[in-house]
C-alpha positions as a Markdown table, in Angstrom:
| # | Residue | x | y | z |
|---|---|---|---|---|
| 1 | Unk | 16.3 | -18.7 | 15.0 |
| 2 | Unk | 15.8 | -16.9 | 11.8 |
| 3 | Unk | 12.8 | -17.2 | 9.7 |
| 4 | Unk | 12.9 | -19.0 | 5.8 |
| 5 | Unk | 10.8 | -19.6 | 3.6 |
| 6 | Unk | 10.1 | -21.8 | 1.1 |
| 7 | Unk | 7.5 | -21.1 | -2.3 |
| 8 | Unk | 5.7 | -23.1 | -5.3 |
| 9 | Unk | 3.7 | -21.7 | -7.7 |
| 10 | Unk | 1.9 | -23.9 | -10.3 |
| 11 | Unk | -0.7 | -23.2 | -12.8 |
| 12 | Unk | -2.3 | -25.9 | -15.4 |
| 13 | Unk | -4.7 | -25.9 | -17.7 |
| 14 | Unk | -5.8 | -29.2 | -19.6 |
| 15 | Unk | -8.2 | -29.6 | -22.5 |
| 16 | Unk | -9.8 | -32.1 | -24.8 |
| 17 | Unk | -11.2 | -30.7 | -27.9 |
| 18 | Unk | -13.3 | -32.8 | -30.2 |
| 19 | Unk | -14.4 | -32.5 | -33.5 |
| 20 | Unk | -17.2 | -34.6 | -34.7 |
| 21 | Unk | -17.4 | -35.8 | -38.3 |
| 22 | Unk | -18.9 | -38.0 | -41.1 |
| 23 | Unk | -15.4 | -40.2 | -40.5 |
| 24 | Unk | -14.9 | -40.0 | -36.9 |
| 25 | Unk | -14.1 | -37.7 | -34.2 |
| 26 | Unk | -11.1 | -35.9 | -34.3 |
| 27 | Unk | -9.7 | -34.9 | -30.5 |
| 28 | Unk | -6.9 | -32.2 | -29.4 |
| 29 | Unk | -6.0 | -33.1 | -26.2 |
| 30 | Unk | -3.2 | -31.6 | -24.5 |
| 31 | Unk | -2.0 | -29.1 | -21.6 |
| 32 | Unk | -0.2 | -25.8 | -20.8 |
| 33 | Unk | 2.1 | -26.1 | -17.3 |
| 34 | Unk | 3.4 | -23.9 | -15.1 |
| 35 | Unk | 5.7 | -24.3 | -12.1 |
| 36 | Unk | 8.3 | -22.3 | -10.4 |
| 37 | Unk | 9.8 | -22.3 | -6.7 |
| 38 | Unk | 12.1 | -20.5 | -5.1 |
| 39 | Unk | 14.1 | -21.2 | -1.6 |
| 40 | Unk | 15.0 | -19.0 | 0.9 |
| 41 | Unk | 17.3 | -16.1 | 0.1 |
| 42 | Unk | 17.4 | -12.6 | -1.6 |
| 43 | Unk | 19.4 | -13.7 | -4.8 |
| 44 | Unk | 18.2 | -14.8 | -8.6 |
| 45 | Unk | 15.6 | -17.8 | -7.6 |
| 46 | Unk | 15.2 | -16.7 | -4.5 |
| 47 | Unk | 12.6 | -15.3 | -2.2 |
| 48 | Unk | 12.7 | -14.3 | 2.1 |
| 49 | Unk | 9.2 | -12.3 | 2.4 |
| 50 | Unk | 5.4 | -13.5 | 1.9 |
| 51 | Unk | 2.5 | -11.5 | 2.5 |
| 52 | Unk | -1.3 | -12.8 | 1.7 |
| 53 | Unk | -4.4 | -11.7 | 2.8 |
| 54 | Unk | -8.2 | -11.7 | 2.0 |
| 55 | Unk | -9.9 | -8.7 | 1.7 |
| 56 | Unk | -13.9 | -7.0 | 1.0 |
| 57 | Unk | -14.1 | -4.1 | -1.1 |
| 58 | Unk | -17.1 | -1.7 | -0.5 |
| 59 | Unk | -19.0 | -0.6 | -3.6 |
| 60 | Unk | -16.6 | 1.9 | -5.3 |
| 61 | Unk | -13.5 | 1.5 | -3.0 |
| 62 | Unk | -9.8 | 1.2 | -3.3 |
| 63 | Unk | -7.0 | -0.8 | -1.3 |
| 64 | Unk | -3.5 | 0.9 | -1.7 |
| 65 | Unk | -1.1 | -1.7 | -0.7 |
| 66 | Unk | 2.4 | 0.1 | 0.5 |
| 67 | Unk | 4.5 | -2.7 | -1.0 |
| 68 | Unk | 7.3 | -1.1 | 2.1 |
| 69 | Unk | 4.8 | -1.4 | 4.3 |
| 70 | Unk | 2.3 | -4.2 | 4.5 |
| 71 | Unk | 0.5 | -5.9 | 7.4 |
| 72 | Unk | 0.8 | -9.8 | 8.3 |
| 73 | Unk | -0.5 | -11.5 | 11.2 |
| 74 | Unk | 1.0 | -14.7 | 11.9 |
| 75 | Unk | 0.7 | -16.7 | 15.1 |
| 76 | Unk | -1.3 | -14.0 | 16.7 |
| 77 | Unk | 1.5 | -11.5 | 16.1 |
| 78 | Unk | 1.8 | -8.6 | 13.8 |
| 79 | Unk | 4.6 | -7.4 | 11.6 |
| 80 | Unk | 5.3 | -5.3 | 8.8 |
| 81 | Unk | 6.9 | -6.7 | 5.5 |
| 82 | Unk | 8.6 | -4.6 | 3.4 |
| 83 | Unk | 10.0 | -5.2 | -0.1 |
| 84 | Unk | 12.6 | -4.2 | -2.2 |
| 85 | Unk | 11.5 | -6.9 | -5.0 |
| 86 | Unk | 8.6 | -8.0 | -5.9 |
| 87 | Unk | 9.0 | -12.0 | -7.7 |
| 88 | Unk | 5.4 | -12.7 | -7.8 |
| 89 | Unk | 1.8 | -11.3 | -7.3 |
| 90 | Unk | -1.0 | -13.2 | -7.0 |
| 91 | Unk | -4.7 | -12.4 | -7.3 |
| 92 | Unk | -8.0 | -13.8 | -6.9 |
| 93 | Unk | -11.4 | -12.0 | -8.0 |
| 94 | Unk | -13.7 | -14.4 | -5.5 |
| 95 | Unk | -17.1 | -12.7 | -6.9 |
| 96 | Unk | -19.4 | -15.1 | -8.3 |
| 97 | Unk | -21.3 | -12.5 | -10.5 |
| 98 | Unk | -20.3 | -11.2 | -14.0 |
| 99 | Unk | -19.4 | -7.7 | -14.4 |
| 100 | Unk | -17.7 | -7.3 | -10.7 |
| 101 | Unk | -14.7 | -6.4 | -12.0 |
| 102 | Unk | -11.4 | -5.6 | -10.0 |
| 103 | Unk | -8.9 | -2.7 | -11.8 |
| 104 | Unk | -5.6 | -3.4 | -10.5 |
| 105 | Unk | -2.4 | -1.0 | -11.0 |
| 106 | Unk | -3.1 | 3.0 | -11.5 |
| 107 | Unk | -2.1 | 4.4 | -8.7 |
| 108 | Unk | -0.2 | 6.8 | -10.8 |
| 109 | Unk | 2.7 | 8.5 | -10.1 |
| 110 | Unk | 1.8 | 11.1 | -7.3 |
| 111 | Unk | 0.4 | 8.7 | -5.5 |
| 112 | Unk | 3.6 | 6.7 | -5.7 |
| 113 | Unk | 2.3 | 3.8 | -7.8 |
| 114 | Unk | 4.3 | 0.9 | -8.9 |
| 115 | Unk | 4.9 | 0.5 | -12.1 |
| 116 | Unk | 7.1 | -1.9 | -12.6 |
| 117 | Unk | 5.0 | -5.1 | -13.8 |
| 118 | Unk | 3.3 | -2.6 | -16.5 |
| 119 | Unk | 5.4 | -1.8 | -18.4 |
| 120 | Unk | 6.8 | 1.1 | -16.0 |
| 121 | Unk | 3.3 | 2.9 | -16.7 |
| 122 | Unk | 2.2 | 3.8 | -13.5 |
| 123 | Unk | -1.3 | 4.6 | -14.5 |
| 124 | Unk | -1.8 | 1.1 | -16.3 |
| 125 | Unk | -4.7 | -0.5 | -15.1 |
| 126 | Unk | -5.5 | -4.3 | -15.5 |
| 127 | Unk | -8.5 | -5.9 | -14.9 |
| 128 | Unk | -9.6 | -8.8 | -12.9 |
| 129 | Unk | -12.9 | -10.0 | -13.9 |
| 130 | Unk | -14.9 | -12.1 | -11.3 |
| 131 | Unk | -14.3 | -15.5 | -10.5 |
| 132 | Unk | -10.5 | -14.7 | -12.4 |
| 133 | Unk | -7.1 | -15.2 | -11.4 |
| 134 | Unk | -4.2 | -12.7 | -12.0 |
| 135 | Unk | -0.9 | -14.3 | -11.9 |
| 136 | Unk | 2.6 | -12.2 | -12.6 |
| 137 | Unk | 6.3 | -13.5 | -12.0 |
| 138 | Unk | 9.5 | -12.1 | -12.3 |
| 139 | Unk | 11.1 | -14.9 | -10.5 |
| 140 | Unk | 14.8 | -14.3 | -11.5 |
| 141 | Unk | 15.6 | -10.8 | -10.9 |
| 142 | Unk | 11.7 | -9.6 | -9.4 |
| 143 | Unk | 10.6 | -6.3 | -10.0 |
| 144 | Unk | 11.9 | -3.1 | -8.2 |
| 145 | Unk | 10.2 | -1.6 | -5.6 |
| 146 | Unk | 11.0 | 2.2 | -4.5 |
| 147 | Unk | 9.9 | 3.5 | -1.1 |
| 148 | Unk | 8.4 | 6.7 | -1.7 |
| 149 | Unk | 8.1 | 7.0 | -5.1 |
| 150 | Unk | 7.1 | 4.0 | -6.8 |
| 151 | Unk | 5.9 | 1.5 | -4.0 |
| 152 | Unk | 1.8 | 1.5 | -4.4 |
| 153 | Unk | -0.3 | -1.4 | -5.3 |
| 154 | Unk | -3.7 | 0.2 | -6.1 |
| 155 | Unk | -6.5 | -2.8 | -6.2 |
| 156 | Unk | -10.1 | -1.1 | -7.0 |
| 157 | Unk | -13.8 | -1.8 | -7.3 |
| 158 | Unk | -15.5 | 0.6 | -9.4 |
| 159 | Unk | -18.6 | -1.6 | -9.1 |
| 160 | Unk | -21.5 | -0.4 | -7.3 |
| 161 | Unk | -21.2 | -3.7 | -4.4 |
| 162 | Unk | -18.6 | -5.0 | -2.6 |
| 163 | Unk | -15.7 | -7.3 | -3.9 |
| 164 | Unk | -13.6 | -9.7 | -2.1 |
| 165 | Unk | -10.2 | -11.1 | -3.2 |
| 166 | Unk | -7.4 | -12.9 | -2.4 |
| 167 | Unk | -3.7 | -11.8 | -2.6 |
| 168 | Unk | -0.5 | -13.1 | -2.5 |
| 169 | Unk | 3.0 | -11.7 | -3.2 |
| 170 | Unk | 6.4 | -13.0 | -2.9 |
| 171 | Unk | 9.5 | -10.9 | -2.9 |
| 172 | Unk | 13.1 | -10.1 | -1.4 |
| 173 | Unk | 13.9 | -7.5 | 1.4 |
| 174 | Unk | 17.0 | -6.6 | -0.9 |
């Protein structure tokens, strides 16, 4: 039986601002929302691979995912995910002190970085400050991923200790 797979992504954010005054209070309440899915497939609005995992960087280290090549365990197995486009990426700084910063992006050209999400600058570098979240979707047409030339995720920590994150992406084998 084939595998499918089925994704939501939703992000919220609510406020209440209040002014005080010699009249009253005056209050801005309201709220940004988010949310996308996609079902099974490898069309527009679609997604068929996942891949997620935690991970610890040591004090100045540097994860390069191979976006044709990444790692999953699932149900004591292991198998290699491979995309073609990328719909969604998904990170979480999970330090709890200021200043332990992630870079994410730069892998550069020789070393086969993808570019696609920045603008097709392949040294562009965004940061992920602790206790942040870095979300980017492309969920109609995703963004292109090139086996060999432009297929590198580089996550960073330039900080002198270790960082740990979470990550998520969500693509299409075609």
């Amino acid at each position: 039986m084939p595998d499918t797979l089925s994704a939501e992504l939703s992000l919220g954010l609510t406020w209440l601002l209040e002014d005080v005054l010699d009249t009253g209070t005056v209050a801005d309440t309201s709220k940004l929302a988010f949310a996308t899915s996609w079902r099974d497939g490898t069309a527009v609005d679609q997604a068929d691979q996942l891949w997620h995992a935690q991970q610890t960087l040591a004090a100045s280290g540097v994860v390069s995912l191979d976006l044709t090549n990444l790692a999953r365990s699932v149900f004591g197995g292991s198998l290699a995910i491979s995309f073609a486009k990328v719909k969604a990426v998904v990170l979480v700084n999970l330090a709890t002190t200021s200043g332990l910063d992630l870079l994410v992006g730069g892998a550069g050209a020789g070393g086969n970085g993808w570019g696609a999400p920045f603008n097709n600058n392949k040294d562009a570098k965004l940061v992920l400050p602790a206790e942040s979240a870095l979300v980017l979707v492309n969920r109609k047409s995703g963004w292109t991923v090139t086996n060999g030339s432009s297929d590198v995720l580089k996550i960073e920590n330039p900080q002198a200790s270790p960082v740990t994150f979470k990550a998520a992406l969500i693509g299409t084998t075609e």
